[in-house]
C-alpha positions as CSV (number, residue, x, y, z in Angstrom):
1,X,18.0,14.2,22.6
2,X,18.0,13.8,26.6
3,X,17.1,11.2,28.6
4,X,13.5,13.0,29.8
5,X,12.4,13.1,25.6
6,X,13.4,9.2,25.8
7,X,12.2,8.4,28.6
8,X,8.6,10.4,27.4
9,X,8.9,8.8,24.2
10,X,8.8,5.5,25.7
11,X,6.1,5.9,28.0
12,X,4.2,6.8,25.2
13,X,4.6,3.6,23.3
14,X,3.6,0.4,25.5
15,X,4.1,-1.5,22.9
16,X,7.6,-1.6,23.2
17,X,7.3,-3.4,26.8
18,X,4.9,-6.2,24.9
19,X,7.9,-7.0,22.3
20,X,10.1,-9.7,22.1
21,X,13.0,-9.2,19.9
22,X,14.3,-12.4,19.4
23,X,10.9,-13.4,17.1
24,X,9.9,-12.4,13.5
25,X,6.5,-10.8,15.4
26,X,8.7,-7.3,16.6
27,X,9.4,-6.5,12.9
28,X,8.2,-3.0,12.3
29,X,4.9,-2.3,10.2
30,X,6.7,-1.5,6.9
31,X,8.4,-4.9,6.8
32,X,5.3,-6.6,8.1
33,X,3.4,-4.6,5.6
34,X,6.1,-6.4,3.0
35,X,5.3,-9.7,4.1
36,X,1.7,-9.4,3.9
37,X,1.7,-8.1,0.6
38,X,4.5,-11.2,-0.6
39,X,2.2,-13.7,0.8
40,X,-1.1,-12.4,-0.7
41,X,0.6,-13.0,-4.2
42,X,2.4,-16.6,-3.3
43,X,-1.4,-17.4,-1.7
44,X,-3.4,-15.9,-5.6
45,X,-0.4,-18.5,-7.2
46,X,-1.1,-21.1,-5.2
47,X,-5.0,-20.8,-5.8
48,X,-4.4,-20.5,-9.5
49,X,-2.3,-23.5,-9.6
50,X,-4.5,-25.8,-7.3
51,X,-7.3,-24.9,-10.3
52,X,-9.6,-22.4,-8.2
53,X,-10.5,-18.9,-8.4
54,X,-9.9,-16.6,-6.1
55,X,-12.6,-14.6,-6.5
56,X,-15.0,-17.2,-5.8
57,X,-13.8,-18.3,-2.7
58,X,-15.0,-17.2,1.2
59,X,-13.2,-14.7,2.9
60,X,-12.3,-16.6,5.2
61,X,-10.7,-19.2,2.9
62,X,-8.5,-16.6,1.8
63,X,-7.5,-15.5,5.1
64,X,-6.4,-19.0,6.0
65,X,-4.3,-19.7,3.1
66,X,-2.7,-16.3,3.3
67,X,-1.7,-16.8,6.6
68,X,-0.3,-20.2,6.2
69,X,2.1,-17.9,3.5
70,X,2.8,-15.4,5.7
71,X,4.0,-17.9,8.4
72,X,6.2,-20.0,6.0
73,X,7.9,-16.8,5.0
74,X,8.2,-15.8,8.8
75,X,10.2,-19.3,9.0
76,X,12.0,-18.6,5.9
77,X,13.5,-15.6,7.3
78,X,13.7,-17.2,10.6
79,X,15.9,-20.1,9.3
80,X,18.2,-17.8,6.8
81,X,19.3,-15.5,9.9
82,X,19.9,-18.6,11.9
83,X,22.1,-19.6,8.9
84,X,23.7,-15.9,8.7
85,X,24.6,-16.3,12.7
86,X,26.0,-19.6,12.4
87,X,28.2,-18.5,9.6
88,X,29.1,-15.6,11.2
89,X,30.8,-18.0,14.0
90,X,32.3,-20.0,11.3
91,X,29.8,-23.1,12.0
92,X,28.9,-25.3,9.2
93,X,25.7,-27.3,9.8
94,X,26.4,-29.3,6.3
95,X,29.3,-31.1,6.1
């Protein structure tokens, strides 16, 4: 590939000027599809185990919890490649 079919490429994506790499948000849509679906079904448990249906509640409702999920696995992954770094410069945190 040359540097014109980059450079074309690019300009054909503005997204890529809007990211900001060092967050969990530039995580492409397959992975961010992942997440979405691994929160809907830690949000349905935590429903079922507060003693609600899920059926019966608002829309909204739903939204809200999912995306409290969603963000705690953003810091979850946030937090283990924090951890991966630090161990990869030999850093110990714990003791």
């Amino acid at each position: 590939m040359n540097l014109k079919n980059i450079q074309g490429n690019l300009t054909l994506m503005p997204e890529l000027k809007s990211l900001s790499i060092p967050y969990v948000d530039a995580i492409p849509n397959k992975y961010r599809r992942y997440i979405r679906d691994k929160a809907i079904d830690r949000a349905r448990t935590r429903i079922i185990v507060a003693g609600n249906d899920p059926r019966k509640m608002k829309q909204e409702d739903l939204e809200v919890v999912v995306k409290e999920e969603e963000d705690k696995i953003k810091s979850s992954i946030r937090d283990k490649g924090l951890l991966a770094v630090l161990a990869l410069l030999g850093l110990n945190l714990f003791g």
